[in-house]
FIDREN-274173 format. One record per residue (C-alpha): residue number from 1; residue in three letters; x, y, z. Coordinates in pm, 1 decimal. Example, Ala and Ser with C-alpha at 12.3 -4.5 7.8 and 13.67 -1.06 7.14 Angstrom:
BEGIN
NUZA   resi   resn         xx         yy         zz
NUZA      1    Ala     1230.0     -450.0      780.0
NUZA      2    Ser     1367.0     -106.0      714.0
***
This chain:
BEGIN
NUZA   resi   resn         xx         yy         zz
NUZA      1    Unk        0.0        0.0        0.0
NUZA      2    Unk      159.6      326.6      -70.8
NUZA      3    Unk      115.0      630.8       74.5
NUZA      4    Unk     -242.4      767.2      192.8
NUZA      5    Unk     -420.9     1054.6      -15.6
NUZA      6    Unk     -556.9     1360.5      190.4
NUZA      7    Unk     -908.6     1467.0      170.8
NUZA      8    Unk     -822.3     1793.4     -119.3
NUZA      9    Unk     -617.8     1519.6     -254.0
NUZA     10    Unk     -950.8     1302.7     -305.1
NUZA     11    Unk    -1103.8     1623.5     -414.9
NUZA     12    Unk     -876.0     1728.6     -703.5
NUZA     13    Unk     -886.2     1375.9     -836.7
NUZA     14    Unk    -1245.3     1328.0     -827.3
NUZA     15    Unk    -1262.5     1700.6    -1013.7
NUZA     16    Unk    -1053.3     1508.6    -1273.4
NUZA     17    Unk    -1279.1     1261.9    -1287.9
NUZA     18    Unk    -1602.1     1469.9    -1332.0
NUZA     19    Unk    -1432.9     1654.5    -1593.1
NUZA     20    Unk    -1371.8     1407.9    -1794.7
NUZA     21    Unk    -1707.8     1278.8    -1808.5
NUZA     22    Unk    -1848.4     1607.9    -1847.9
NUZA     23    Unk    -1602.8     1596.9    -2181.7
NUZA     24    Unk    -1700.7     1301.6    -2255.2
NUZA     25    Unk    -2116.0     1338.3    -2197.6
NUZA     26    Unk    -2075.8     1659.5    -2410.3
NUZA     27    Unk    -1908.2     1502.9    -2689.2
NUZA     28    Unk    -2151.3     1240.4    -2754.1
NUZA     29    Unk    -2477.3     1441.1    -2689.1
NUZA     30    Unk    -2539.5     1238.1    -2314.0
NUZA     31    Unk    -2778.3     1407.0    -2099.6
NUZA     32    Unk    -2604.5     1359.9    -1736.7
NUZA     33    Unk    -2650.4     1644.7    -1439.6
NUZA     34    Unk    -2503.9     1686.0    -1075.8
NUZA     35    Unk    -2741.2     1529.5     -800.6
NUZA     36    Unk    -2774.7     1474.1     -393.3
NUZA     37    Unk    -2503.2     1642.9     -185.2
NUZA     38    Unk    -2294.2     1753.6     -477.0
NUZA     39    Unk    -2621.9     1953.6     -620.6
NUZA     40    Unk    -2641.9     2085.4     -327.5
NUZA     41    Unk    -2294.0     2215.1     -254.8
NUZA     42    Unk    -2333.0     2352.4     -578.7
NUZA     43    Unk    -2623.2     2557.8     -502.1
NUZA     44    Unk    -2504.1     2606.6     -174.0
NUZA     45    Unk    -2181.1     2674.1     -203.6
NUZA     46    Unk    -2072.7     2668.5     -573.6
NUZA     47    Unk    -1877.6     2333.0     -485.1
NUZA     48    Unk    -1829.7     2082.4     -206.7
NUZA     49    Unk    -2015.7     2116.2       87.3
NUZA     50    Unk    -1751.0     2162.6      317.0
NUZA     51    Unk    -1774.5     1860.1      519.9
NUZA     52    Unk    -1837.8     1598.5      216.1
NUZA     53    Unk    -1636.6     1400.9       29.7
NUZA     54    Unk    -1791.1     1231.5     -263.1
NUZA     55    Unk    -1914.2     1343.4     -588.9
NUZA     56    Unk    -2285.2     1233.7     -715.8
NUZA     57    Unk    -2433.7     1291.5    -1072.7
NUZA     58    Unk    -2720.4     1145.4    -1211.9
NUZA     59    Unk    -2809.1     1047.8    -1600.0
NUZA     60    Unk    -3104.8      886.8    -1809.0
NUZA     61    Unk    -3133.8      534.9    -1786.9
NUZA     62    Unk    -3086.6      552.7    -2182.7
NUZA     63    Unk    -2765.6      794.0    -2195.3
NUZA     64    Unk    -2632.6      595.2    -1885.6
NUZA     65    Unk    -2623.0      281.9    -2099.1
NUZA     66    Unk    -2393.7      435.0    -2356.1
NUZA     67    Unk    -2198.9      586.4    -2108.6
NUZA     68    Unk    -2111.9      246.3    -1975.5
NUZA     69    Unk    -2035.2       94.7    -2323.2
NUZA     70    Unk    -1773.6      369.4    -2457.0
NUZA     71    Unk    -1676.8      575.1    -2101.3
NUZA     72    Unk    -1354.2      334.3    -2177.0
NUZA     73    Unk    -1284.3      407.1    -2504.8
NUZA     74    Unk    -1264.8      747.5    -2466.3
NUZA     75    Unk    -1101.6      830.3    -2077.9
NUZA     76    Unk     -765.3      810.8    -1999.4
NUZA     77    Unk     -539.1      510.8    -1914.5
NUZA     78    Unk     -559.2      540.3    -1586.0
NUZA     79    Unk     -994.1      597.7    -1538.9
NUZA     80    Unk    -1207.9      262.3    -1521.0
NUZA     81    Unk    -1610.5      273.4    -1474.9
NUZA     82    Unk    -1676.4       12.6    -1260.0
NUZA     83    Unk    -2028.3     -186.3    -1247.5
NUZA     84    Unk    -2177.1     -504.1    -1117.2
NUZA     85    Unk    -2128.1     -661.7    -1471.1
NUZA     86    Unk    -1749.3     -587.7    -1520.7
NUZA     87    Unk    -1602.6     -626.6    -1173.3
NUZA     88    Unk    -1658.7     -986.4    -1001.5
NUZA     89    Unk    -1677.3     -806.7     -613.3
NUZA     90    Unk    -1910.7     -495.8     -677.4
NUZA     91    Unk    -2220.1     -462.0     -505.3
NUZA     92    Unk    -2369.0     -145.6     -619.8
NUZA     93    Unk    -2673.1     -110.7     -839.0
NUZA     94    Unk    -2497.3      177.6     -986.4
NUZA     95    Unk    -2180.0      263.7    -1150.5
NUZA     96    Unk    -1845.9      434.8     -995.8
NUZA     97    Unk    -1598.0      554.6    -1217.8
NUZA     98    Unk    -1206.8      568.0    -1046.9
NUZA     99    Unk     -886.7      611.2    -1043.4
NUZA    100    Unk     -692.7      288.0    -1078.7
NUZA    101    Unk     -373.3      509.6     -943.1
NUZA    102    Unk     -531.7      477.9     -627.9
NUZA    103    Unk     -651.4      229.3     -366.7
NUZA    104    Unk    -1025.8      312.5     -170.8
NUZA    105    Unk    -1128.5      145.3      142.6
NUZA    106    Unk    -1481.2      213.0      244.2
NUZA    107    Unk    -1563.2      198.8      613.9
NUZA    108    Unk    -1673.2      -91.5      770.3
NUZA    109    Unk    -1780.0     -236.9      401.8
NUZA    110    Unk    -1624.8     -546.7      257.2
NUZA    111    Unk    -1330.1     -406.1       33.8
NUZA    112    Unk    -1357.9     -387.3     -349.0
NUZA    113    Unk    -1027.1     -481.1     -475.6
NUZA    114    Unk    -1049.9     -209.4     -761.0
NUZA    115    Unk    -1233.7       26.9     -587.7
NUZA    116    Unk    -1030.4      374.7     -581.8
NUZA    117    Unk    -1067.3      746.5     -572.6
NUZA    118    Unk    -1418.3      725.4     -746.1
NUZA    119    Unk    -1770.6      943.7     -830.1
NUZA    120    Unk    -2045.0      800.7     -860.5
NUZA    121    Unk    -2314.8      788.3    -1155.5
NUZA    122    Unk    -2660.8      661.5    -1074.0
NUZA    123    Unk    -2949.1      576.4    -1354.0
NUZA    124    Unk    -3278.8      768.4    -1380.3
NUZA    125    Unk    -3539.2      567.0    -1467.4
NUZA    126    Unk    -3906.3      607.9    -1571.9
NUZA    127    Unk    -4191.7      490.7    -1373.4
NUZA    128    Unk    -4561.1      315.1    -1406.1
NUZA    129    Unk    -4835.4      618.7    -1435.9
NUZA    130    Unk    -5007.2      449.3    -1157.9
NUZA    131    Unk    -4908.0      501.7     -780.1
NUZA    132    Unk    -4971.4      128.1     -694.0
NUZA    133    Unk    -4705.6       16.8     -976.9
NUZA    134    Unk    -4471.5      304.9     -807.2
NUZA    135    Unk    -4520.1      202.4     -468.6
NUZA    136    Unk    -4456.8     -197.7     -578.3
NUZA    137    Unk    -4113.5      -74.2     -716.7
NUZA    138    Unk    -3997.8       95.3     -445.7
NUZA    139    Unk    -4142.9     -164.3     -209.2
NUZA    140    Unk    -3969.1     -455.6     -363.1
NUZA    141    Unk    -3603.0     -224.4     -458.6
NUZA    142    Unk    -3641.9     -197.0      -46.6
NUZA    143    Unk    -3686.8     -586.5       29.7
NUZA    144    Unk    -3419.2     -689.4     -283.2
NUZA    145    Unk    -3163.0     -411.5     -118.3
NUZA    146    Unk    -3190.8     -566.7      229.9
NUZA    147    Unk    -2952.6     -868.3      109.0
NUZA    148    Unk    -2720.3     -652.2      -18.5
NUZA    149    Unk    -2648.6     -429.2      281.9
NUZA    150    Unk    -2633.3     -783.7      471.9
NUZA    151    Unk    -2381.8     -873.3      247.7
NUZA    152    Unk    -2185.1     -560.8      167.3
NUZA    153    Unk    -2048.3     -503.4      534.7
NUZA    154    Unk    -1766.2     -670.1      658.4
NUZA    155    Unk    -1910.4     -697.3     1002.4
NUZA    156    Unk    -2282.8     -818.5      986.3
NUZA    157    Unk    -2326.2     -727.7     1375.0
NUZA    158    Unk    -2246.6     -342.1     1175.8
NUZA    159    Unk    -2647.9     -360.4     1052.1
NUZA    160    Unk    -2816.6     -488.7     1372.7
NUZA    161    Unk    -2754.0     -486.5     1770.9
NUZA    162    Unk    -3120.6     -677.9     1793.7
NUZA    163    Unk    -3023.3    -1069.2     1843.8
NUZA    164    Unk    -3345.6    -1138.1     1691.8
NUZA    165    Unk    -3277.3     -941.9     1370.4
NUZA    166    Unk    -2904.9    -1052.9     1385.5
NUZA    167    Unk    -2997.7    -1367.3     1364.5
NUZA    168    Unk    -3205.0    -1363.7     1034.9
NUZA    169    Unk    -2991.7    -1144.6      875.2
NUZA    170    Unk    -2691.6    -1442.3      936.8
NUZA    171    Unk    -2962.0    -1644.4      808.6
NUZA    172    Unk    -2974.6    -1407.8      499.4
NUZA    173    Unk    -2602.0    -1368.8      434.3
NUZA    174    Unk    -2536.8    -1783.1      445.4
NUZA    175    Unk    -2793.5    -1823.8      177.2
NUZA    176    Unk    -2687.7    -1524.5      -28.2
NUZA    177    Unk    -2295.7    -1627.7      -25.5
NUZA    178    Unk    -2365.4    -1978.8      -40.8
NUZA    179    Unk    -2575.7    -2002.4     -393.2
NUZA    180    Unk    -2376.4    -1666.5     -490.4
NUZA    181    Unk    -2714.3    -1415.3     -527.8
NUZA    182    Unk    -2550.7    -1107.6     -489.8
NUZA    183    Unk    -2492.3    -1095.0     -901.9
NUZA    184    Unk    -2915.2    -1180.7     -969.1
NUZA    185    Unk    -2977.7     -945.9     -694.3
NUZA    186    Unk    -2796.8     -702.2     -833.8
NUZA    187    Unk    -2937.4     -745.7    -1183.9
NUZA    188    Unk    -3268.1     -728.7    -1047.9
NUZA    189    Unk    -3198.8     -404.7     -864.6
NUZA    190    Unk    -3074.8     -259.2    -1175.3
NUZA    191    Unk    -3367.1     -342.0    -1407.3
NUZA    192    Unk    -3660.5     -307.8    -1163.4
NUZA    193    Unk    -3797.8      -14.9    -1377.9
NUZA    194    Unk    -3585.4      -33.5    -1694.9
NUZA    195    Unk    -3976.3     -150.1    -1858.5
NUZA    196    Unk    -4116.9      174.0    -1868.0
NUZA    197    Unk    -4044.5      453.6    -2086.3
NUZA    198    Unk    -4180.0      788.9    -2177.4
NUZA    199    Unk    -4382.7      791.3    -1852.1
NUZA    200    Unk    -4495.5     1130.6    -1716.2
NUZA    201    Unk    -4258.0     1053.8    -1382.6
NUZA    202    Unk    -3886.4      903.0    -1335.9
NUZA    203    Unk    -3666.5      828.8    -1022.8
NUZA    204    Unk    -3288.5      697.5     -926.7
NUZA    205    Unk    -3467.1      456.8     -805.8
NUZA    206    Unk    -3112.1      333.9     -671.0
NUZA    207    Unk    -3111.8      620.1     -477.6
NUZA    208    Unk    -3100.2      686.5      -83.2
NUZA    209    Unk    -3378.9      915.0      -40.9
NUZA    210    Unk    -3675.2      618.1     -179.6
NUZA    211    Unk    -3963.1      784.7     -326.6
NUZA    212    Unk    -3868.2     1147.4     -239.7
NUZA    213    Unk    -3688.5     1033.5     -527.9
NUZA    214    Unk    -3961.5     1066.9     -781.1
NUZA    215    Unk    -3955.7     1346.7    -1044.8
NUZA    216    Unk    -4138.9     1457.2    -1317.4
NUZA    217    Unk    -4009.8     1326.3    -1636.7
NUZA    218    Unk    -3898.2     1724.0    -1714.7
NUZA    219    Unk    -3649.1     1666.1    -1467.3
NUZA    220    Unk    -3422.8     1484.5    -1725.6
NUZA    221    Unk    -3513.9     1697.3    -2019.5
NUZA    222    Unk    -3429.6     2083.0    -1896.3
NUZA    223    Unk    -3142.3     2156.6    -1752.7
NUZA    224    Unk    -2923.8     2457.9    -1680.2
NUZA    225    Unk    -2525.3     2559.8    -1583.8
NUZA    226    Unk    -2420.9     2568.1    -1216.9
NUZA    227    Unk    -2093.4     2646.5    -1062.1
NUZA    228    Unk    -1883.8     2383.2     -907.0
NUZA    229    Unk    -1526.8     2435.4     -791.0
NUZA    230    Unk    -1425.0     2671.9    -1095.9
NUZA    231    Unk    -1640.5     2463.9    -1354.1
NUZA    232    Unk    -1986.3     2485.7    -1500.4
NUZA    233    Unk    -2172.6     2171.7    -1498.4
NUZA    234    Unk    -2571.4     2046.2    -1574.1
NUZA    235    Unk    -2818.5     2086.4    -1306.0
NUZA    236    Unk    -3196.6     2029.3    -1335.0
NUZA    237    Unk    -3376.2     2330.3    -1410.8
NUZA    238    Unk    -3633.3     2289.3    -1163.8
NUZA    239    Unk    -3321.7     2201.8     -857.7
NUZA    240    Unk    -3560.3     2350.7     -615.0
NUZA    241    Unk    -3838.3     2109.2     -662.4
NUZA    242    Unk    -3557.6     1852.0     -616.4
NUZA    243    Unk    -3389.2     1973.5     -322.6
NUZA    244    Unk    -3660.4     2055.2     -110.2
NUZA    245    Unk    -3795.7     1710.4     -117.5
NUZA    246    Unk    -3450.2     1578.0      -54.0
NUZA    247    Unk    -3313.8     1814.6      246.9
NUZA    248    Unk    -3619.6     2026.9      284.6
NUZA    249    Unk    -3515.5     2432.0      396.3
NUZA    250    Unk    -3148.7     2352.9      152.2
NUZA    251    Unk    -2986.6     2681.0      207.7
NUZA    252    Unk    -3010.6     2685.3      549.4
NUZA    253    Unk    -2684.6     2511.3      695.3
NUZA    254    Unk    -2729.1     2166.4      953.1
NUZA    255    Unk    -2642.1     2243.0     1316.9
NUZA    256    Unk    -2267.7     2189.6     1384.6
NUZA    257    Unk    -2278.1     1856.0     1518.9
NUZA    258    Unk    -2419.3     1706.8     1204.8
NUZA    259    Unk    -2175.2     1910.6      976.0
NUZA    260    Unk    -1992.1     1571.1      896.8
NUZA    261    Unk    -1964.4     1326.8      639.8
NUZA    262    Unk    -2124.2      994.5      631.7
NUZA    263    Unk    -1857.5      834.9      497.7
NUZA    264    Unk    -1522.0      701.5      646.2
NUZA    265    Unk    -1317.0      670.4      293.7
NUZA    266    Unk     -934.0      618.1      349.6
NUZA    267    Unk     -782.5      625.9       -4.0
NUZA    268    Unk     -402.2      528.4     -107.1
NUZA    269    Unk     -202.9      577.8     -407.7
NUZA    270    Unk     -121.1      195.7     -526.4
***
C-alpha cells in the first residue's frame, strides 16, 4: 500500500474525474446532471459542501447505458467505470468511475479490490403512471436491497444490535454467499424499472432518499449551468423542486454537530 491521499487530494482527483465525463457526456450528446449532496454544494456553495467528500451525478437510464459501453474508449489510461457486470466483487446497483492510481477502502464495508478514488453515476429511470405500480417498485427495490447491505459489510453485527434481527440477517447472508445471489440481486436491482419509458414521472430509483426520489419526467429533459469548484456543470432546471424534497429548507446550513460526512473513505495511491 503506498502512501495515503488527503481529503483535497480526493477532491482534485475526483474534479478530474467529473471533468472528464463532463467531456465526454458533451461530446456524444449524453444528458447527465449533478445530483444529492454535490447539487447541493453547488447551489449552496458553488462546490463541495464543506464537510463531504464524494461526488454524485445522475443520467437517463438511456444515456447511462452508452456511457457504460464507450466511457472506456474514450477516458484516460488510468480511469475505469466500474459496475456489477465488469467487476466480479461490486455490489452497487450503480456505476463508480475511479482512479486505478489509487486504492479506496470504504468503512466498515467489505473491500472492493479495484475500488479507488471514485464518483459516482446513478441511472434515472421512468416509472408506471399508476401510484400502486410506483409504490410496488420501491417496495420490492427496499426488500431486494436488504440482502445486499447484509452482504456488503464486513461486520454483519455493523447492521443490527437486535439478536433477533441478527440472527435472520446471518440467516440471509449464508444463503446469499452460499448459492452466490448477490450478481441476480444485483441485476434485479438494476432493471426493476428499466420496462417503462416515456412515462410522465422518473426516479434513481437506486437512490437513498426512496420515493422522495420521484420526479417529473422534465427533470431529465431541462437543464441549466451551475458552478462547481471553478467549472460549469448540468443541473436540473427545476433544482428547487428537487432539493426541497430531498433536504427540505437547503440553504439553510445543519447544526454543527451534524456538519460531517457519512462516509469514512481512506484512499491510497497503489
Amino acid at each position: 500500500m503506498g502512501k495515503e491521499i488527503s481529503l483535497e487530494e480526493q477532491r482534485n482527483i475526483q474534479i478530474e474525474l467529473l471533468k472528464e465525463l463532463k467531456g465526454i457526456c458533451d461530446k456524444n450528446n449524453l444528458k447527465y446532471a449533478l445530483g444529492g449532496g454535490t447539487l447541493l454544494g453547488a447551489i449552496r456553495h458553488k462546490g463541495y459542501i464543506p464537510w463531504d467528500d464524494d461526488v454524485d451525478l445522475m443520467m437517463p437510464r438511456k444515456d447511462y447505458e452508452i456511457l457504460l459501453k464507450i466511457f472506456e474508449e474514450n477516458c484516460k489510461e488510468n480511469h475505469k467505470i466500474l459496475t456489477y457486470i465488469n467487476t466480479k466483487d461490486y455490489y452497487y446497483s450503480f456505476a463508480k468511475i475511479v482512479d486505478t492510481n489509487t486504492s479506496l477502502k470504504e468503512g466498515g464495508l467489505r473491500p472492493i479490490e479495484t475500488l479507488g478514488v471514485y464518483i459516482d453515476v446513478f441511472p434515472i429511470d421512468f416509472l408506471p403512471n399508476d401510484e400502486k405500480s410506483i409504490k410496488k417498485i420501491f417496495k420490492e427495490y427496499n426488500f431486494l436491497y436488504k440482502a445486499i447491505s447484509v452482504y456488503k459489510f464486513s461486520d454483519i453485527s455493523q447492521v443490527t444490535k437486535n439478536k433477533v434481527k441478527l440472527f435472520f440477517k446471518r440467516i440471509t447472508l449464508y444463503f446469499v454467499k452460499t448459492f452466490n445471489l448477490i450478481p441476480k440481486v444485483l441485476k434485479k436491482l438494476d432493471h426493476i424499472a428499466i420496462e417503462y419509458e416515456d412515462t410522465s414521472k422518473v426516479a434513481c430509483v437506486s437512490g437513498r432518499y426512496a420515493e422522495k426520489e420521484i420526479m417529473p419526467r422534465e427533470f431529465i429533459e431541462k437543464y441549466i449551468l451551475a458552478d462547481f469548484e471553478g467549472e460549469k456543470y448540468k443541473i436540473p432546471e427545476d433544482y428547487d423542486e428537487y432539493l426541497t424534497k430531498h433536504y427540505d429548507n437547503y440553504m439553510e446550513l445543519p447544526p454543527e454537530d451534524k456538519r460531517k460526512t457519512e462516509h469514512h473513505n481512506i484512499a491510497y495511491w497503489r
